[in-house]
C-alpha positions in Angstrom: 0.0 0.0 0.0 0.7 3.1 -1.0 2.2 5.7 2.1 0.8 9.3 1.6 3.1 12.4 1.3 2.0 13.4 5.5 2.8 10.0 6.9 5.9 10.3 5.2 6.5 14.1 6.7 5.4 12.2 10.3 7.8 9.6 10.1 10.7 10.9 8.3 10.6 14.0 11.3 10.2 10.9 14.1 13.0 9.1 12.6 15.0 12.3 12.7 14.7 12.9 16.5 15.6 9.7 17.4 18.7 10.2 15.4 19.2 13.4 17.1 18.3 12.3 20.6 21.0 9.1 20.3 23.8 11.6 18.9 23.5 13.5 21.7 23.7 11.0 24.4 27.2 10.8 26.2 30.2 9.9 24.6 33.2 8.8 26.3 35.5 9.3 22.9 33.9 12.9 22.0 35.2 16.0 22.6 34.5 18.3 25.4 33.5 21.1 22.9 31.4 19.0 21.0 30.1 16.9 24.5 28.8 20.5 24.8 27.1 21.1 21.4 25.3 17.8 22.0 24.0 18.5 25.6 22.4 21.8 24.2 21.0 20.0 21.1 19.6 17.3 24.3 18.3 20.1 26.7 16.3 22.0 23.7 14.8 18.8 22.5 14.4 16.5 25.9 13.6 19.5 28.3 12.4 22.5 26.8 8.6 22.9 27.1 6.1 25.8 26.1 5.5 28.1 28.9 2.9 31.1 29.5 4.4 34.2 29.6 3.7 35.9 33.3 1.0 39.2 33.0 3.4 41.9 33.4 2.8 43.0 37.1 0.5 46.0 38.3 0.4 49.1 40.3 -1.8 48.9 43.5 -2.8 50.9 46.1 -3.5 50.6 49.6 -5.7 53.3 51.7 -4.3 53.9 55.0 -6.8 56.2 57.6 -5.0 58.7 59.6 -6.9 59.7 63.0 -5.9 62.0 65.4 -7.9 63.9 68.2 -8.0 67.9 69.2 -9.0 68.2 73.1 -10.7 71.5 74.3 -10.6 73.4 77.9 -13.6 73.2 79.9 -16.4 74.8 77.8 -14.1 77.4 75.8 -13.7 76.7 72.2 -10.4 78.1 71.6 -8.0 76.2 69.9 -4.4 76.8 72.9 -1.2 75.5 71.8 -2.0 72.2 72.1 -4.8 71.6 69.9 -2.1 73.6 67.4 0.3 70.9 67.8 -2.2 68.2 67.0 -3.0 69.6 63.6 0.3 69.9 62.9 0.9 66.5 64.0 -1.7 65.0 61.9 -0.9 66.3 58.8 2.9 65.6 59.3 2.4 62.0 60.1 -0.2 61.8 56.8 1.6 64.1 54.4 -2.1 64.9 52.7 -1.8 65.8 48.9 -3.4 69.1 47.8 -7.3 68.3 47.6 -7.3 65.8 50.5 -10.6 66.5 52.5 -10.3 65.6 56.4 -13.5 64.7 57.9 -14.3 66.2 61.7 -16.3 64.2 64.2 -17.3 64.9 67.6 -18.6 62.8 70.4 -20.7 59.5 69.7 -23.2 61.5 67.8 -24.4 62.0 64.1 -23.5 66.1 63.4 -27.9 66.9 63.9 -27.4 66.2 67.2 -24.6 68.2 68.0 -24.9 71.5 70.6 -23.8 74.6 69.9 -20.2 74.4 71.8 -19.4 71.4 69.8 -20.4 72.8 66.4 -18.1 75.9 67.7 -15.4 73.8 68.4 -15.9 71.9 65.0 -15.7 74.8 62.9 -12.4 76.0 65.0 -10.8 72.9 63.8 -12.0 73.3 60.3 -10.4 77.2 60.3 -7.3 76.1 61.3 -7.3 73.3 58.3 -8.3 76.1 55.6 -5.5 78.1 57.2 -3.2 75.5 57.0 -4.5 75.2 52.9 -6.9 71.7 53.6 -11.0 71.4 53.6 -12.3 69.8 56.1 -16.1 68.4 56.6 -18.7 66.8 59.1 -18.4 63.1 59.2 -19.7 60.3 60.6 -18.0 58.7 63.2 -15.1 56.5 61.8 -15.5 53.0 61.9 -12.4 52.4 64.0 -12.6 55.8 66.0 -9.3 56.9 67.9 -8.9 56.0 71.3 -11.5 58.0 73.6 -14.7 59.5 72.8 -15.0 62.6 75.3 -17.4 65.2 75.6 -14.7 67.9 74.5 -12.8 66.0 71.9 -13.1 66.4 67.9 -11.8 64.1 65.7 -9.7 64.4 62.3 -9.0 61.6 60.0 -8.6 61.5 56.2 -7.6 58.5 54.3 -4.7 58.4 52.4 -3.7 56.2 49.3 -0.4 54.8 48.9 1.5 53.2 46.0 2.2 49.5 46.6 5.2 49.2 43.9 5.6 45.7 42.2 8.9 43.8 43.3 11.2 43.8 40.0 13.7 41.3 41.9 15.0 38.2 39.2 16.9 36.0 41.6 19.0 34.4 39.3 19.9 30.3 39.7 23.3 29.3 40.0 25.4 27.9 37.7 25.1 25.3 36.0 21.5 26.2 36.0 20.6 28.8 32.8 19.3 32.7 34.4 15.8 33.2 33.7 14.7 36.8 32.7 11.0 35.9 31.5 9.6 36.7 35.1 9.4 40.2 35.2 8.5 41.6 31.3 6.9 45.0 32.0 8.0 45.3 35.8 10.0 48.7 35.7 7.5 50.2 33.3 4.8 49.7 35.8 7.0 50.3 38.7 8.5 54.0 37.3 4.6 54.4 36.8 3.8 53.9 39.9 6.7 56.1 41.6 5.8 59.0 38.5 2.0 59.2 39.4 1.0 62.2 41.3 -2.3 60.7 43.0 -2.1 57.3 43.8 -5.7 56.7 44.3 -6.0 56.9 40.6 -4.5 53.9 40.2 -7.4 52.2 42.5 -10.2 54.0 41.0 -11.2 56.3 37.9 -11.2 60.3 38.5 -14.8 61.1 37.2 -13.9 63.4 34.2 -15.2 67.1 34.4 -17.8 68.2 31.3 -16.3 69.8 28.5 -15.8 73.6 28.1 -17.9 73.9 24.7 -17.0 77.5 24.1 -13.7 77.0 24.5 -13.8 74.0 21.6 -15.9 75.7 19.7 -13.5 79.0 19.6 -10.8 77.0 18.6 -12.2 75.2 15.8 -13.0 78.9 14.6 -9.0 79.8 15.3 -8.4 76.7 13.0 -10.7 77.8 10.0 -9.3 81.8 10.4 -5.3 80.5 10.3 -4.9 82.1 13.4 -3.0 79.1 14.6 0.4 79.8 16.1 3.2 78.4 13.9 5.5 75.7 15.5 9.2 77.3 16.4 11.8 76.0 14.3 14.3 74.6 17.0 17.8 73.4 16.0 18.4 69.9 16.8 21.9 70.1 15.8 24.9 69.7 18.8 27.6 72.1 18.8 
């Protein structure tokens, strides 16, 4: 019986790697340079194997909540030295980028039921923020409240995202083992990303995108069709 043309392929390729795979075992009577050209030849055919390619690692982040507590004399509402020093000290331990809103509690209450020395004392706090260039709002109380809840205590907190970088380490196997550098494709891309990114809670969530200015596309689609378009400045690439 007739063999067709693909059998033939099949077989003739079989018979081929068998030839390779027993010309590549050890020989006592073959030179070391050549021992070696055969053990390559026996590691890409007897060991080598299709692997998946790793998803190139990804920039997290982590919110981390920030409390701290402003105590008041007696019934005054006056903010004394003090108090001062723990709204410095809360936004030296956070480090708040521009835009962070704190949220101000008081007591075990929701803000309706405050009295009017508290709701003083809470807008003392929230002066001292804007002076110090941050907004500050009414909250509720935190879920994990800082330690005490007295009568003549407010409480700050704001939350915080931070960067968790990806680990870009390759430890490398020892000789005779071959290095592998397939582990980590992408890795310093996303880690400069990361390092590069001014608010780090983008990278947990979207930033809702304000509406479009229409006049201010519309006037300059009307620049376009008048040539009043700036020309580009010639700049000289050449080095001196």
């Amino acid at each position: 019986m007739a063999m067709t043309g693909r059998k033939q392929i099949r077989l003739t390729t079989a018979l081929t790697l068998s030839l390779l795979a027993a010309g590549c075992a050890g020989d006592p009577e073959r030179s070391p340079d050549a021992q070696a050209v055969a053990d390559a030849i026996n590691v890409v055919f007897h060991h080598a194997k299709w692997r998946q390619i790793p998803a190139s690692p990804a920039n997290q982040a982590d919110a981390i909540l920030f409390q701290q507590s402003v105590f008041f004399n007696g019934s005054s509402a006056l903010l004394d030295e003090d108090a001062q020093l723990a709204i410095d000290q809360l936004l030296w331990e956070a480090e708040p980028d521009p835009g962070t809103v704190v949220s101000l509690s008081a007591g075990s209450g929701d803000a309706p039921r405050y009295d009017r020395l508290t709701l003083q004392r809470l807008e003392a706090v929230r002066v001292a923020l804007a002076d110090r260039g941050y907004e500050a709002v009414l909250g509720e109380a935190p879920a994990v409240p800082a330690p005490g809840s007295q009568s003549n205590e407010v409480r700050m907190s704001l939350t915080k995202f931070m960067p968790i970088l990806p680990d870009c380490d390759q430890p490398q196997p020892l000789e005779p083992d071959r290095p592998a550098f397939d582990t980590a494709f992408g890795c310093s891309n996303a880690h400069n990303l990361g390092v590069m990114v001014a608010n780090p809670g983008d990278l947990e969530r979207g930033r809702r995108l304000e509406p479009a200015d229409g006049e201010y596309a519309a006037t300059s689609v009307q620049r376009y069709r008048l040539g009043e378009i700036e020309p580009l400045e010639d700049e000289d690439t050449k080095s001196e």
